[in-house]
N, CA, C and O atoms as a CHARMM CRD file, in Angstrom:
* protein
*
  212
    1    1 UNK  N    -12.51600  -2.02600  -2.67700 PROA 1      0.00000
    2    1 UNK  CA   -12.58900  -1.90900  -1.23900 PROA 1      0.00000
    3    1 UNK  C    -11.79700  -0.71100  -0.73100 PROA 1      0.00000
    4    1 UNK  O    -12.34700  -0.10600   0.18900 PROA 1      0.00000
    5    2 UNK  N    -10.93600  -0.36900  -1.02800 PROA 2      0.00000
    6    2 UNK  CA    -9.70600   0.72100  -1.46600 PROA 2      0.00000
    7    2 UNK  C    -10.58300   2.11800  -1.15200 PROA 2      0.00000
    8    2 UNK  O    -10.60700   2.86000  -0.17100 PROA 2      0.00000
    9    3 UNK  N    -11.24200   2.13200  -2.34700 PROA 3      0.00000
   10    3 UNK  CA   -11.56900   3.09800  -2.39400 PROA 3      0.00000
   11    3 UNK  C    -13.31400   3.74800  -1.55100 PROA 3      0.00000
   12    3 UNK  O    -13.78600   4.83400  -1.21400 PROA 3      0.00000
   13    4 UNK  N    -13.77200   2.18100  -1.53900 PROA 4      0.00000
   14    4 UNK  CA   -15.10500   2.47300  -0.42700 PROA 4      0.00000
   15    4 UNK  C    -14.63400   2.93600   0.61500 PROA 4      0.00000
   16    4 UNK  O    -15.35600   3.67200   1.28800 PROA 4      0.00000
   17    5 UNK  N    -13.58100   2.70800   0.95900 PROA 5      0.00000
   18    5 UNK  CA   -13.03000   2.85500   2.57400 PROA 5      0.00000
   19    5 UNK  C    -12.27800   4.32800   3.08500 PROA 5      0.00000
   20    5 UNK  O    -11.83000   4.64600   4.18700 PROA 5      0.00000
   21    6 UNK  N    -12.35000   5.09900   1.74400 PROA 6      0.00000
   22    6 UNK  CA   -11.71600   6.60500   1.99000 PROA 6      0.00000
   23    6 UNK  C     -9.96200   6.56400   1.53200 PROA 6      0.00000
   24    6 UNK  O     -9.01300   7.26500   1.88300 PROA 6      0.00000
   25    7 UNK  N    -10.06700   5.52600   0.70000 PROA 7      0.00000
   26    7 UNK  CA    -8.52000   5.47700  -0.24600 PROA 7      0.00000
   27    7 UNK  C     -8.74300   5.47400  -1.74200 PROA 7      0.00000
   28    7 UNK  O     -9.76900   5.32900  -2.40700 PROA 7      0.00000
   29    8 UNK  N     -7.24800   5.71200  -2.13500 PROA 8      0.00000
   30    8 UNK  CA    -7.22800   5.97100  -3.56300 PROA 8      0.00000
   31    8 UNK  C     -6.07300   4.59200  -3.96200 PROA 8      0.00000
   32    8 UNK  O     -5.07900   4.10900  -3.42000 PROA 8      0.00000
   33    9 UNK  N     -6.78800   4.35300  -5.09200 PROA 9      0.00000
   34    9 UNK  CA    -6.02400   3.03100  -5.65500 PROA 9      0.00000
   35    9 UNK  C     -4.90200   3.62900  -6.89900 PROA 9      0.00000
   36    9 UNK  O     -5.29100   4.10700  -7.96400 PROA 9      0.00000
   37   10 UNK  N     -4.03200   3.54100  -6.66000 PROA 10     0.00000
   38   10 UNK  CA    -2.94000   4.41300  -7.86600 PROA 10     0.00000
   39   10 UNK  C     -1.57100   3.34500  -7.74100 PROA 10     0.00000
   40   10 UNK  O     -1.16900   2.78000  -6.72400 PROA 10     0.00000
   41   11 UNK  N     -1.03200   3.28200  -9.08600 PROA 11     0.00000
   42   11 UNK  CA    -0.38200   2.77000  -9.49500 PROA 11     0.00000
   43   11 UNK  C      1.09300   3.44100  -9.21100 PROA 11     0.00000
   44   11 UNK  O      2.00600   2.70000  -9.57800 PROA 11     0.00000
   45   12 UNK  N      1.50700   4.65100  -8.65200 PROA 12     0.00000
   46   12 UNK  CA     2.61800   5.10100  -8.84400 PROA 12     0.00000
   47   12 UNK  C      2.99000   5.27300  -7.29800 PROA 12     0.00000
   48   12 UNK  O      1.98400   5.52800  -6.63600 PROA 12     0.00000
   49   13 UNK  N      4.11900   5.20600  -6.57500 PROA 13     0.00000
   50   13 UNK  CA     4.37500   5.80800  -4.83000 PROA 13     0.00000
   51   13 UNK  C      4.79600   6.91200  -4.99500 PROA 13     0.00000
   52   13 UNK  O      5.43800   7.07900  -6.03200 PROA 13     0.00000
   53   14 UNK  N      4.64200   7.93100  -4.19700 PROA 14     0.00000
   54   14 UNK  CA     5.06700   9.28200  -4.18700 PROA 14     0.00000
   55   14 UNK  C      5.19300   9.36100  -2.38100 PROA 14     0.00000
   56   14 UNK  O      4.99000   8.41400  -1.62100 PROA 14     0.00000
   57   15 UNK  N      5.59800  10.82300  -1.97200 PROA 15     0.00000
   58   15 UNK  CA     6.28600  10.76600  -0.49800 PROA 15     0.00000
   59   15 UNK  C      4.50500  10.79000   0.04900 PROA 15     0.00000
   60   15 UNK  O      4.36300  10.33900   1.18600 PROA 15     0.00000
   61   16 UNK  N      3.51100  11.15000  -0.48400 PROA 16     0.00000
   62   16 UNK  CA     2.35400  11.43600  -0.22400 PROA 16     0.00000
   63   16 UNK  C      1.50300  10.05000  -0.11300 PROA 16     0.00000
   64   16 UNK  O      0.33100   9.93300   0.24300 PROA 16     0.00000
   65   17 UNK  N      2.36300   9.09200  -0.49300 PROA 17     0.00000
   66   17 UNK  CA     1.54500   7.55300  -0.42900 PROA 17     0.00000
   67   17 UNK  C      1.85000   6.53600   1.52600 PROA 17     0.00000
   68   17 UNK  O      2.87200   6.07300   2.03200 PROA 17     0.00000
   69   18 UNK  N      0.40100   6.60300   2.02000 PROA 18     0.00000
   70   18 UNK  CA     0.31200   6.61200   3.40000 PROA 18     0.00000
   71   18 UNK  C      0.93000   4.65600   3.52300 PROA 18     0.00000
   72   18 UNK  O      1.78400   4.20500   4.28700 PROA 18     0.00000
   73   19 UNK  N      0.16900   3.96600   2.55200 PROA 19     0.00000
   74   19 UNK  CA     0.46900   2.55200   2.36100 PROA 19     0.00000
   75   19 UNK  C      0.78800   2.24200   1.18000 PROA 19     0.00000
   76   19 UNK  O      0.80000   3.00300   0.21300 PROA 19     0.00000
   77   20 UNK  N      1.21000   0.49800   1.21300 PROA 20     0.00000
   78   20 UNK  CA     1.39900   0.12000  -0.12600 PROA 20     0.00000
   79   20 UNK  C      0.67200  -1.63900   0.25900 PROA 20     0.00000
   80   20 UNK  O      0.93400  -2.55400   1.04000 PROA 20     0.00000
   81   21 UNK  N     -0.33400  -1.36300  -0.81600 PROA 21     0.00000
   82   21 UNK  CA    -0.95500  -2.56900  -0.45600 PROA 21     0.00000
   83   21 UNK  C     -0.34100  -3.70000  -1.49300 PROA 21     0.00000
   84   21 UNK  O     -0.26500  -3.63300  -2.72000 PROA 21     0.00000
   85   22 UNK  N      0.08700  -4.80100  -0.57300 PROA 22     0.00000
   86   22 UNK  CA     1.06700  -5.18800  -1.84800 PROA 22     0.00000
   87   22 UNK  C      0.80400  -6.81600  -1.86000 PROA 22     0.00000
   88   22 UNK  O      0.62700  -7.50400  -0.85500 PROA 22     0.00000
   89   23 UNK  N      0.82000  -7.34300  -3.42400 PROA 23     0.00000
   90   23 UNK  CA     0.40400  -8.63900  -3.45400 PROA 23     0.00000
   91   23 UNK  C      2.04500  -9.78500  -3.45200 PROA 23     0.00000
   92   23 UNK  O      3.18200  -9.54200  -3.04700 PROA 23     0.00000
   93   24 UNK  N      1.68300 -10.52600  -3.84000 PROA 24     0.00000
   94   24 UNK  CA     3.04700 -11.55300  -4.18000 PROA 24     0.00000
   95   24 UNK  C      3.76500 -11.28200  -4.93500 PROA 24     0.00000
   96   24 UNK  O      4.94800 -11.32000  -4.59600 PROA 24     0.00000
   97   25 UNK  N      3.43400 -10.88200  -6.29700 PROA 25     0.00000
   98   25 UNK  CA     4.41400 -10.08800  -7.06200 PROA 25     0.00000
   99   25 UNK  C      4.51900  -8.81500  -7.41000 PROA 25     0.00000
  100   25 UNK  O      4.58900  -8.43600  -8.57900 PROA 25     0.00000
  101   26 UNK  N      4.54000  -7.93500  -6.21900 PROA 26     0.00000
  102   26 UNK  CA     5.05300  -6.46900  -6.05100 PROA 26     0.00000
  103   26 UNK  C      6.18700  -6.28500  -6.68600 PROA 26     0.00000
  104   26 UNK  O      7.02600  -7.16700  -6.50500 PROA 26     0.00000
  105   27 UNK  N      6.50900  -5.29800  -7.46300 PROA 27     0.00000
  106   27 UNK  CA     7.64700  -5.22900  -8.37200 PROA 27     0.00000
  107   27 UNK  C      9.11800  -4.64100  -7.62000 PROA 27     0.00000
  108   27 UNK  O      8.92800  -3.74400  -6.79900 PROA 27     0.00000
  109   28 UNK  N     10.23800  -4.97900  -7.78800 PROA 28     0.00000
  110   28 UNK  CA    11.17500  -4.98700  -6.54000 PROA 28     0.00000
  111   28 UNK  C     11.84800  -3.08200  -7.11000 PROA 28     0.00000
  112   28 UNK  O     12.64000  -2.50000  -6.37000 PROA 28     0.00000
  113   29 UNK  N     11.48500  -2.58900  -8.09400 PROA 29     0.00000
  114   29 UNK  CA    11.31600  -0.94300  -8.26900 PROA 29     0.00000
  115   29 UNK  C     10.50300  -0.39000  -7.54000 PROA 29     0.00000
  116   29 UNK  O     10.79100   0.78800  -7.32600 PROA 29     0.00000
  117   30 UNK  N      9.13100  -0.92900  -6.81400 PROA 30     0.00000
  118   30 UNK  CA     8.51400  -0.18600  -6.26000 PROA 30     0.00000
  119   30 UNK  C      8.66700  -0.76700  -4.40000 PROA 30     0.00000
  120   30 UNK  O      8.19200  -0.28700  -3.37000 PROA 30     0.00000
  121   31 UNK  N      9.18800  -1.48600  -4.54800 PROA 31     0.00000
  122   31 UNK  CA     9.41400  -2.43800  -3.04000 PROA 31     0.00000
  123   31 UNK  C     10.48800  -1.44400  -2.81900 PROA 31     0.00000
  124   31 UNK  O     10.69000  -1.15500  -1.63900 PROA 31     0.00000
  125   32 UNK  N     11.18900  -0.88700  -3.67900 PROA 32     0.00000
  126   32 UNK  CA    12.66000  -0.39800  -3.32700 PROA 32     0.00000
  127   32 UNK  C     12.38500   1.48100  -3.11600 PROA 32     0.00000
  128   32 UNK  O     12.79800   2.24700  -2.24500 PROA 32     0.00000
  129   33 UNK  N     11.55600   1.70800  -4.27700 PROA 33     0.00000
  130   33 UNK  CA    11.11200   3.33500  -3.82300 PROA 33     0.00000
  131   33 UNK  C     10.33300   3.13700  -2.22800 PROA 33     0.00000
  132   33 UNK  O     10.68300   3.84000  -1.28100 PROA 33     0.00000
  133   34 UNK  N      9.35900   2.19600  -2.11500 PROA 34     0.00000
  134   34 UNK  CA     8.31100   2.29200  -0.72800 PROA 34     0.00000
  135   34 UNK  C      9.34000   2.02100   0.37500 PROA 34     0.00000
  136   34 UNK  O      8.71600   2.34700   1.38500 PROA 34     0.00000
  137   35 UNK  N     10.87800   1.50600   0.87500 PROA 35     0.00000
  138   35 UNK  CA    11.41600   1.68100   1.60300 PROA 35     0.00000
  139   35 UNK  C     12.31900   3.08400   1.65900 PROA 35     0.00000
  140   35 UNK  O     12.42400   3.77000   2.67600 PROA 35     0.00000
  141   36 UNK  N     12.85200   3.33600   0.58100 PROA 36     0.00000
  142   36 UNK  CA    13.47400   4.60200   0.79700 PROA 36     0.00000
  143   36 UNK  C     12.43600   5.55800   0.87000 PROA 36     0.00000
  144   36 UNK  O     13.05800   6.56900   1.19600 PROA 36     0.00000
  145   37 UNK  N     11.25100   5.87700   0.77300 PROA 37     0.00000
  146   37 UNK  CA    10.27200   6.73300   1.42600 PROA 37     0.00000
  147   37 UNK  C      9.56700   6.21100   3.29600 PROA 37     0.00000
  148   37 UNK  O      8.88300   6.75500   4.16300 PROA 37     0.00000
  149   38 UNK  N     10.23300   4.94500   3.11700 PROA 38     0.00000
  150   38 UNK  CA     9.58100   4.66700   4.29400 PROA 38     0.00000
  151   38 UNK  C      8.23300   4.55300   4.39700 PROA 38     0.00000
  152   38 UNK  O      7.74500   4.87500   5.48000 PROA 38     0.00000
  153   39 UNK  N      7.63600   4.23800   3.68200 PROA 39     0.00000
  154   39 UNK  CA     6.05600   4.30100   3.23300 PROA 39     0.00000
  155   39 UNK  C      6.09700   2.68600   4.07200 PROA 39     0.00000
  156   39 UNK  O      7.06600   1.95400   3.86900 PROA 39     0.00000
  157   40 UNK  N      4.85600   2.19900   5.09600 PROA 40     0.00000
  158   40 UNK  CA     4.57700   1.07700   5.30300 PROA 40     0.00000
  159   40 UNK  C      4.31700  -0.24700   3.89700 PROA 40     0.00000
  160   40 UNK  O      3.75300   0.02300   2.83600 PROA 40     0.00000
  161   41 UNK  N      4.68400  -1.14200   4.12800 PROA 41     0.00000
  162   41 UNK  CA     4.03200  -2.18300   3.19200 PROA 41     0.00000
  163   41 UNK  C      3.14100  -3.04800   3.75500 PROA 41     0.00000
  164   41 UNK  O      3.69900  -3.77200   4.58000 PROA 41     0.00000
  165   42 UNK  N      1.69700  -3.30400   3.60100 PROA 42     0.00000
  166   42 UNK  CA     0.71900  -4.24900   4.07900 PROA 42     0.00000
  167   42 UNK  C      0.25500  -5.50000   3.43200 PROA 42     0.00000
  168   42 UNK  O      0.51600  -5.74700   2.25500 PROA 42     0.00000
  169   43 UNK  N     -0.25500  -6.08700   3.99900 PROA 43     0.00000
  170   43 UNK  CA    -0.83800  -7.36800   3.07100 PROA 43     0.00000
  171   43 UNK  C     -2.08000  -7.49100   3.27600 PROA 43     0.00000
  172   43 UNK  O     -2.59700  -6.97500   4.26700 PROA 43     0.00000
  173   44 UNK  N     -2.73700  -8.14700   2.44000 PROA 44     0.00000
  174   44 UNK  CA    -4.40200  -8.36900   2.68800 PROA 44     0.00000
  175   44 UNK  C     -4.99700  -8.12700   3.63500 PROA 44     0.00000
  176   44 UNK  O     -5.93200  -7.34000   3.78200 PROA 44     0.00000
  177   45 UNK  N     -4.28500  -9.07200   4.66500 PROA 45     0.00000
  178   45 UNK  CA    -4.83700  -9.42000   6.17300 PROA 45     0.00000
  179   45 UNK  C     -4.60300  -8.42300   6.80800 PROA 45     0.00000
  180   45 UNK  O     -5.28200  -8.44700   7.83500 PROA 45     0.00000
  181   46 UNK  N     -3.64400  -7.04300   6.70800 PROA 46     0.00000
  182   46 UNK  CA    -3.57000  -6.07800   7.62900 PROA 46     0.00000
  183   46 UNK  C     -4.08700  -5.47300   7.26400 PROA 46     0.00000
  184   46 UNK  O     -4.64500  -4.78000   8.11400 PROA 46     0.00000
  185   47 UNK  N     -4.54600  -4.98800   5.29500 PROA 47     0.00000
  186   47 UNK  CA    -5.83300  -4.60600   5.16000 PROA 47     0.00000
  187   47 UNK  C     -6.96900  -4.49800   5.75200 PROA 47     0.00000
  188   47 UNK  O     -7.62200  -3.51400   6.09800 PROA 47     0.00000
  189   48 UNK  N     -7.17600  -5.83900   5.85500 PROA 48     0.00000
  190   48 UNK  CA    -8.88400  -6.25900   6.03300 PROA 48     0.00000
  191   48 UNK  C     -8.88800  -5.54700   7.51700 PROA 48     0.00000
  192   48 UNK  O     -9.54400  -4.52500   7.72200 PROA 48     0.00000
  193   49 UNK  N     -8.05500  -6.21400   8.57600 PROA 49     0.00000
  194   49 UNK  CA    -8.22600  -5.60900   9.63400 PROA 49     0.00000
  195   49 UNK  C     -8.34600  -4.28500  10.00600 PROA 49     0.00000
  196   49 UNK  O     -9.23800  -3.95700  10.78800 PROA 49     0.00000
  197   50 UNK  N     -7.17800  -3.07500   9.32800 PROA 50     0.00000
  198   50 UNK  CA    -7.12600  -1.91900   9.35400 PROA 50     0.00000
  199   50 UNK  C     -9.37100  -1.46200   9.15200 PROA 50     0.00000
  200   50 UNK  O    -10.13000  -0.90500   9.94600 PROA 50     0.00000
  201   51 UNK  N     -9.59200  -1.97400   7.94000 PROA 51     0.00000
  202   51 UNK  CA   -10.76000  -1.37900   7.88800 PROA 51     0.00000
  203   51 UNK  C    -12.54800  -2.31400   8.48600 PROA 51     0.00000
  204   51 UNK  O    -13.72300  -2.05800   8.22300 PROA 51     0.00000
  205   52 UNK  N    -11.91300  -3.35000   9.30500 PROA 52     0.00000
  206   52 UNK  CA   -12.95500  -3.89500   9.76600 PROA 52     0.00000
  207   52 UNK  C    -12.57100  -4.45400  10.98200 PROA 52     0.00000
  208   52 UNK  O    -12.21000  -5.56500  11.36900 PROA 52     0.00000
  209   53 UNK  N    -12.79700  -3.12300  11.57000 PROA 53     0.00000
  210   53 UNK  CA   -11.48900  -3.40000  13.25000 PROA 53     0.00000
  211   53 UNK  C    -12.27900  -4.18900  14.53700 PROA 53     0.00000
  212   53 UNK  O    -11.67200  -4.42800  15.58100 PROA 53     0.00000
């Protein structure tokens, strides 16, 4: 869905990563880089909405 929608699905955060689509067990290394970049964190439901507004 990711990627139908004009996104890229990647495994790594960089300062260039706009979201972090994140499930229940998001790993607390990458919970911890996506705040010190300040990168948003979303969940399903703000997913779905973001792309079926």
């Amino acid at each position: 869905m990711i990627e139908r929608n004009g996104g890229k699905n990647v495994g790594s955060i960089s300062k260039k990563t706009d979201y972090i689509l994140a499930g229940e067990n998001m790993g607390p290394s990458k919970l911890e880089k996506a705040k010190a970049l300040s990168i948003p964190i979303i969940d399903e439901n703000q997913f779905l909405a973001m792309i079926n507004p």
